[in-house]
GUSE-367384 format. One line per 5 residues: number of its first residue (from 1); their letters; for each residue x, y, z of N, C-alpha, C. Coordinates in steps of 0.05 Angstrom, whole numbers. Last residue first. Example, Ala and Ser with C-alpha at 12.3 -4.5 7.8 and 13.67 -1.06 7.14 Angstrom:
<zases>
2 = SA = 257:-45:142:273:-21:143:258:1:157; 264:-114:156:246:-90:156:264:-66:156
</zases>
This chain:
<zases>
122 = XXXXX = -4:573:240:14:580:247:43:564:261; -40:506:195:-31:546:205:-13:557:213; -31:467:192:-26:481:167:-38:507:167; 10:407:207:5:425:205:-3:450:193; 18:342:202:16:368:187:-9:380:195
117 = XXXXX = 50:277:196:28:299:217:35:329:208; 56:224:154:60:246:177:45:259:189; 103:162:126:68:173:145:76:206:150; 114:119:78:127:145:99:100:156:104; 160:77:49:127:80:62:131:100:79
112 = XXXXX = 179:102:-11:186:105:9:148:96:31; 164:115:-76:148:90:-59:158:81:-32; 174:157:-98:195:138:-88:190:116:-76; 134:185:-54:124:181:-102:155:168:-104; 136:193:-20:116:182:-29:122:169:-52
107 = XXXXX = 178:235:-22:185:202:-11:173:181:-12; 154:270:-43:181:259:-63:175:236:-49; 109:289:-2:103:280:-27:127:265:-44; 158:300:36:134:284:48:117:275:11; 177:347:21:190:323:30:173:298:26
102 = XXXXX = 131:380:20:139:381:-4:161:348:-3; 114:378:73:91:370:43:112:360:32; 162:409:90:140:379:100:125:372:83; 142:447:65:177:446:61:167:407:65; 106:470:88:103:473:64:126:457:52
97 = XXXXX = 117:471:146:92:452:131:102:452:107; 185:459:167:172:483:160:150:461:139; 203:395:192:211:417:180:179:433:179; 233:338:215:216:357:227:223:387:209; 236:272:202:247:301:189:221:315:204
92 = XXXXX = 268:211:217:230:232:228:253:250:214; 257:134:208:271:161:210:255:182:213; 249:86:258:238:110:249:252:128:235; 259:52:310:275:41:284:257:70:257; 239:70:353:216:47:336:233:47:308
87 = XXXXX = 273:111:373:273:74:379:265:60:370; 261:149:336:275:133:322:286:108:349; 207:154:361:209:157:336:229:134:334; 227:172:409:208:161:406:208:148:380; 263:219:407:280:200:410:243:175:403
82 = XXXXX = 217:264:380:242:256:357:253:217:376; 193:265:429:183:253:413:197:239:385; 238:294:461:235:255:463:213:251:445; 247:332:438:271:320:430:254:287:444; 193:360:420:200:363:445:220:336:433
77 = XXXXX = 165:410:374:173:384:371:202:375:390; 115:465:372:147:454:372:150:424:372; 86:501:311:87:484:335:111:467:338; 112:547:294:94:550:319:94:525:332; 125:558:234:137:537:254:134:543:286
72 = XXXXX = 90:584:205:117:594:220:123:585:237; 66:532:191:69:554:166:98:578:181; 76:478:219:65:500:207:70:521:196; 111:436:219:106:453:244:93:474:241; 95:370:201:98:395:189:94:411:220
67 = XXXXX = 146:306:200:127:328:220:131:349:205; 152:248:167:158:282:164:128:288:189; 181:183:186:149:209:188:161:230:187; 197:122:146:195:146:163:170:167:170; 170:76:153:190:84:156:210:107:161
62 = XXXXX = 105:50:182:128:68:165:156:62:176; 64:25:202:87:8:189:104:27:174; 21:37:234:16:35:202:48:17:194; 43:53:272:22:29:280:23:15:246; 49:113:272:85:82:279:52:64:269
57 = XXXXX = -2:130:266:16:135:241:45:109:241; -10:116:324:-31:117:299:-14:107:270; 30:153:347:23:133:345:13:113:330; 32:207:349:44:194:329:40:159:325; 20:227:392:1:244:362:18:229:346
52 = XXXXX = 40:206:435:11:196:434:4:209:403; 88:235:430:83:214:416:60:206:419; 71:314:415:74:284:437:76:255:415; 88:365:394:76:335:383:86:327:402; 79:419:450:80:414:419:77:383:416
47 = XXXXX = 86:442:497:100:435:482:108:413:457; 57:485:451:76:483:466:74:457:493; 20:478:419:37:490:399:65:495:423; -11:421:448:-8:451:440:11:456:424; -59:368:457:-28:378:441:-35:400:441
42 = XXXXX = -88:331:480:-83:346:497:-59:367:482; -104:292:445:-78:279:465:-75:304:484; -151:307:427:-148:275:429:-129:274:450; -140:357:408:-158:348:429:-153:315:438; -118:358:358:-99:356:373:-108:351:403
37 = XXXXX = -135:313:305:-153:338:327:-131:329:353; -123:307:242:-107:310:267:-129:321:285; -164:273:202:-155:297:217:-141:295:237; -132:222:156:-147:231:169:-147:254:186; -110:168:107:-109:204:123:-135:206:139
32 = XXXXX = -85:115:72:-98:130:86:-89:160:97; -32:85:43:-62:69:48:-82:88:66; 13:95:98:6:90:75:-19:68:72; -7:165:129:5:149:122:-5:119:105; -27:230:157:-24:214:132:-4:184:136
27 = XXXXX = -67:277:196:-45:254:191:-48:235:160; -66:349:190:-78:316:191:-57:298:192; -109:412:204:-84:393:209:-89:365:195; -151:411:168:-136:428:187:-103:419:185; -183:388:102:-164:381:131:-151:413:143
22 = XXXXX = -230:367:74:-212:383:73:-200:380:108; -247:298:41:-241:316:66:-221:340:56; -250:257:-2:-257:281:-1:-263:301:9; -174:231:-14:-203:239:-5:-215:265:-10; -135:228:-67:-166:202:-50:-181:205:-39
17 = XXXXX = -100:273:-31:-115:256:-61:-119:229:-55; -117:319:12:-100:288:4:-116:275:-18; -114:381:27:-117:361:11:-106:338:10; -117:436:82:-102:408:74:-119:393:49; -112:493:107:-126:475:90:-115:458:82
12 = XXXXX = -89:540:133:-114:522:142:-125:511:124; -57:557:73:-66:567:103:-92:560:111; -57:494:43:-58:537:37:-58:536:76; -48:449:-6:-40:458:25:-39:493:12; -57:389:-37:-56:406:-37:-57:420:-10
7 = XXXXX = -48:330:-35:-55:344:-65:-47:380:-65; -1:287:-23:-9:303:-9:-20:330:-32; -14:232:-39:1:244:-39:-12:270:-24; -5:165:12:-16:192:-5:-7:211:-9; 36:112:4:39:129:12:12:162:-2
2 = XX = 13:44:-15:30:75:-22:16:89:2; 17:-24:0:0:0:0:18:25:0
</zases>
């Protein structure tokens, strides 16, 4: 099962080709997407992705996960979610959303199995 691509991204808006959801935030990985609601784990923009917001996405069987931090990288990414990651044998790129898409679609379309979590406001 592939990786989706990621169709399209503006300020507060997400596309994944296949579906017909518009997205806030979301998660992606291979064979699916869905909304991030950062309610679920309690996530803020400080201190930012927990592994409980990645879980879901390790479960799927990647290999790696791009984290988007949004548009001016507001939300942060606390060094044990990164160490989280790569005990589960993981590689993780944490970059700027738009930069994260853009990663995050090549590694797709390389048939890389690669999941993530994106952000796509501040």
């Amino acid at each position: 099962m592939s990786s989706p691509e990621i169709a399209s991204l503006s300020w507060g808006q997400m596309k994944v080709k296949g579906c017909s959801a518009t997205y806030k935030d979301c998660k992606v990985w291979p064979g699916g997407s869905r909304t991030w609601d950062w309610r679920e784990t309690g996530t803020n923009h400080s201190p930012g992705v927990q592994p409980a917001d990645l879980e879901e996405v390790v479960k799927k069987g990647v290999k790696t996960v791009v984290i988007g931090r949004g548009m001016s990288e507001a939300l942060q990414v606390p060094a044990s979610t990164v160490d989280y990651l790569k005990k589960n044998g993981i590689d993780v790129l944490v970059l700027q959303t738009e930069k994260a898409v853009a990663e995050y679609n090549a590694l797709a379309a390389r048939g890389v199995k690669v999941g993530g979590v994106f952000h796509s406001t501040c």
